[in-house]
SEVO-926255 format. One line per 5 residues: number of its first residue (from 1); for each residue x negated, y negated, z negated of N, C-alpha, C. Coordinates in steps of 0.02 Angstrom, whole numbers. Layout:
NUM = X,Y,Z,X,Y,Z,X,Y,Z ~ ... $
***
This chain:
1 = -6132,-3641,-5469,-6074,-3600,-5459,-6034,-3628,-5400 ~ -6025,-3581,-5361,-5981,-3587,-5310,-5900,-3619,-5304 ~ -5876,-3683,-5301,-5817,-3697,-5322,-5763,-3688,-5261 ~ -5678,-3658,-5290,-5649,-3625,-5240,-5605,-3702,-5216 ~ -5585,-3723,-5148,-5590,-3766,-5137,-5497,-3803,-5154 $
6 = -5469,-3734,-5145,-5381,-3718,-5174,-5379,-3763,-5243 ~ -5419,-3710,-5280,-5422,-3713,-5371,-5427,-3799,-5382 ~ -5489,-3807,-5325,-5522,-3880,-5350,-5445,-3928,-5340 ~ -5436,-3920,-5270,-5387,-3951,-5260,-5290,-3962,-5306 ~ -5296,-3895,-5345,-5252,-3896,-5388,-5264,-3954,-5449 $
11 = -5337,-3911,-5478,-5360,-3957,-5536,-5335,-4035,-5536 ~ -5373,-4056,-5483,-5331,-4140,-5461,-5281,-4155,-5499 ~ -5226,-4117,-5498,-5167,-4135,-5511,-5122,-4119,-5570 ~ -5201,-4088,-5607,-5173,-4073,-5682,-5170,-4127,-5732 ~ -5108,-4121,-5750,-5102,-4176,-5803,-5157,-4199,-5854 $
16 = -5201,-4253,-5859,-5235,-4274,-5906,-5230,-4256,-5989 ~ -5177,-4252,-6018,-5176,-4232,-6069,-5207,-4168,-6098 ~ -5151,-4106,-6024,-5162,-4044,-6041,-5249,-4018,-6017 ~ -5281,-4053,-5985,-5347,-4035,-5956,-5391,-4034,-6027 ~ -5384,-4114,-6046,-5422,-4124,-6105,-5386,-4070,-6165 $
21 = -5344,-4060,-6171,-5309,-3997,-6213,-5360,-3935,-6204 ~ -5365,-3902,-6137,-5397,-3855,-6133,-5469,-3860,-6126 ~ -5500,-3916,-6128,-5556,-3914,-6131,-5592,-3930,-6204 ~ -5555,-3944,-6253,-5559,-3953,-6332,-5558,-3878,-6339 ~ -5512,-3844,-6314,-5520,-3769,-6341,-5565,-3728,-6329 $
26 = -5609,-3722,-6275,-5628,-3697,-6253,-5703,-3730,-6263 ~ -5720,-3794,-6301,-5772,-3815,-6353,-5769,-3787,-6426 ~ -5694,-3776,-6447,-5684,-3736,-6507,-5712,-3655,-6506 ~ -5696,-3632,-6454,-5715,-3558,-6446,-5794,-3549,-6433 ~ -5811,-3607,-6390,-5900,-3613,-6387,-5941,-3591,-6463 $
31 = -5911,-3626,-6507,-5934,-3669,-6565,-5928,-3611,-6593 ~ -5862,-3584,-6595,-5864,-3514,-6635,-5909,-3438,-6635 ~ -5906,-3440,-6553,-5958,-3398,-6514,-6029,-3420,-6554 ~ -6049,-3476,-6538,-6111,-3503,-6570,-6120,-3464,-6618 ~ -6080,-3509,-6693,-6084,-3470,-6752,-6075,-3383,-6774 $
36 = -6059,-3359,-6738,-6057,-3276,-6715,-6140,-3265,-6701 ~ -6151,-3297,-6646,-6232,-3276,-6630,-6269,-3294,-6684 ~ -6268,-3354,-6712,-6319,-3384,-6754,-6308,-3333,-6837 ~ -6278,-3306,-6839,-6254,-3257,-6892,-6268,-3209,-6866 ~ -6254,-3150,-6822,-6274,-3101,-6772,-6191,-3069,-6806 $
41 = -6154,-3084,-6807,-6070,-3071,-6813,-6056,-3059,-6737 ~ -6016,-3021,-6720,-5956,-2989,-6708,-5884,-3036,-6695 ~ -5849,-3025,-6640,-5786,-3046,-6652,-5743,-2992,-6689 ~ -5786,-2942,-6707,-5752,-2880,-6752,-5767,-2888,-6818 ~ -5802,-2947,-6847,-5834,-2952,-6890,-5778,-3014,-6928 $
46 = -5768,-3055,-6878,-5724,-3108,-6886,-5664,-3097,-6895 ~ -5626,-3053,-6884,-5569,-3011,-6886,-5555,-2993,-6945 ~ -5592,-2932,-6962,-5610,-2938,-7041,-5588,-2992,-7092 ~ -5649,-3016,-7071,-5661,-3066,-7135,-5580,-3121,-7139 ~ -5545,-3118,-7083,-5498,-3171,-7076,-5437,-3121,-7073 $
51 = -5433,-3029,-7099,-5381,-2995,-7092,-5329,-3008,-7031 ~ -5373,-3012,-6999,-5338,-3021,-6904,-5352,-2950,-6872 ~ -5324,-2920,-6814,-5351,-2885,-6765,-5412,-2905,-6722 ~ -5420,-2879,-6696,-5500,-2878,-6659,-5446,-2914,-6596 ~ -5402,-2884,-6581,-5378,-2882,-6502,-5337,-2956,-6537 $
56 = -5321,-2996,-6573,-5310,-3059,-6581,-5334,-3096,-6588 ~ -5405,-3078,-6614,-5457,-3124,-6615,-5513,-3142,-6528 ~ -5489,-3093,-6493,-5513,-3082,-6428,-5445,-3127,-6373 ~ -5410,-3118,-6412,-5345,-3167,-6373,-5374,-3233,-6396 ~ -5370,-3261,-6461,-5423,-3335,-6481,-5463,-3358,-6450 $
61 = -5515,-3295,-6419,-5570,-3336,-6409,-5600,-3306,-6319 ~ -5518,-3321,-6313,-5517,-3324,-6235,-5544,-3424,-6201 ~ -5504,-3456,-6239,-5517,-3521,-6242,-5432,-3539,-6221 ~ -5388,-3514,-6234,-5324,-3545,-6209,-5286,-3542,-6279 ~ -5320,-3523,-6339,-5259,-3504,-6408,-5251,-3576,-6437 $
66 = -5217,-3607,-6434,-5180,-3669,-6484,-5189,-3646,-6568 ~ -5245,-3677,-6583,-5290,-3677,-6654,-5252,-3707,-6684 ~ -5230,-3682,-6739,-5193,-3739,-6784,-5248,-3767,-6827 ~ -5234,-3832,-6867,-5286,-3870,-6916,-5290,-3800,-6974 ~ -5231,-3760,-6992,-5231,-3698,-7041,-5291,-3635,-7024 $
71 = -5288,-3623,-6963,-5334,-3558,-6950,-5419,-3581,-6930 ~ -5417,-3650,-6902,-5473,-3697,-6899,-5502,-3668,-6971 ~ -5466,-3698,-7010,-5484,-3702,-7103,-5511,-3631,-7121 ~ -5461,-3577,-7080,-5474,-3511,-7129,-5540,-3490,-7077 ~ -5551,-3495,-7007,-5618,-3493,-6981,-5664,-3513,-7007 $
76 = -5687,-3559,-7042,-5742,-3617,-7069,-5744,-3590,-7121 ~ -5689,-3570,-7167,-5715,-3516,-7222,-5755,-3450,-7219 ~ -5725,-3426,-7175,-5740,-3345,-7136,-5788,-3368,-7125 ~ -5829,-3401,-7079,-5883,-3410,-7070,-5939,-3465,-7115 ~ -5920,-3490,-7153,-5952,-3519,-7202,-5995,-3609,-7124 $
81 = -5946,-3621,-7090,-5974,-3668,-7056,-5929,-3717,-7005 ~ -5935,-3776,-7031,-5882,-3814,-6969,-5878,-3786,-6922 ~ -5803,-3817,-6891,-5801,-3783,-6819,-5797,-3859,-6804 ~ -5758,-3909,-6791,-5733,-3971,-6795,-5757,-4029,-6829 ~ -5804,-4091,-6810,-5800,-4128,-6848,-5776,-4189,-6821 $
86 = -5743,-4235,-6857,-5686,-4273,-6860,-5728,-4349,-6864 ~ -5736,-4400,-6830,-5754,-4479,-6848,-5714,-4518,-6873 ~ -5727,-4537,-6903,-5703,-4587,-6939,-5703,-4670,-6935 ~ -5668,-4706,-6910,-5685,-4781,-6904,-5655,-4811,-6935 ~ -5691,-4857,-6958,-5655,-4919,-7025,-5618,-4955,-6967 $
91 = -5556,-5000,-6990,-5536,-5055,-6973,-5562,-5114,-6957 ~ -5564,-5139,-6906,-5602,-5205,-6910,-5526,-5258,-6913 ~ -5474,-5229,-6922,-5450,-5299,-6942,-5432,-5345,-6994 ~ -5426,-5397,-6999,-5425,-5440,-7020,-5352,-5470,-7064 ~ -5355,-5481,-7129,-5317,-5504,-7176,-5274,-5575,-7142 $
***
């Protein structure tokens, strides 16, 4: 893909936080897309099942919607499949 040399040059200067922000979302929306195909669902299907609009669920899974841990939860039900999984590390310190 052809990169625009403006854009690139903006990117630079996007805050670290918010980059990695939008690029978690936009792995969330992958993941969801996924599970849509691997089901042969619909984002009209998902709507439904989660008593949302179609045209809100198409705003979601633009990759810019701020997921709460709540609708994460009611997705993974709706779809019967993680969206998110979480690591876990023990403490290594010491008494």
């Amino acid at each position: 893909m052809k990169r625009n040399k403006i854009l690139e040059e903006r990117r630079k200067h996007v805050n670290p936080d918010v980059r990695k922000s939008v690029e978690l979302s936009f792995q969330i929306v992958d993941r969801i897309h996924k599970i849509l195909d691997e089901k042969n669902l619909k984002q009209k299907d998902l709507a439904t099942r989660l008593g949302k609009s179609e045209a809100e669920i198409s705003k979601w899974m633009r990759g810019t919607h701020n997921f709460t841990i709540d609708t994460l939860v009611s997705i993974e039900i709706a779809l019967g499949e993680p969206i998110l999984q979480v690591v876990q590390q023990t403490s290594l310190q010491t008494a």
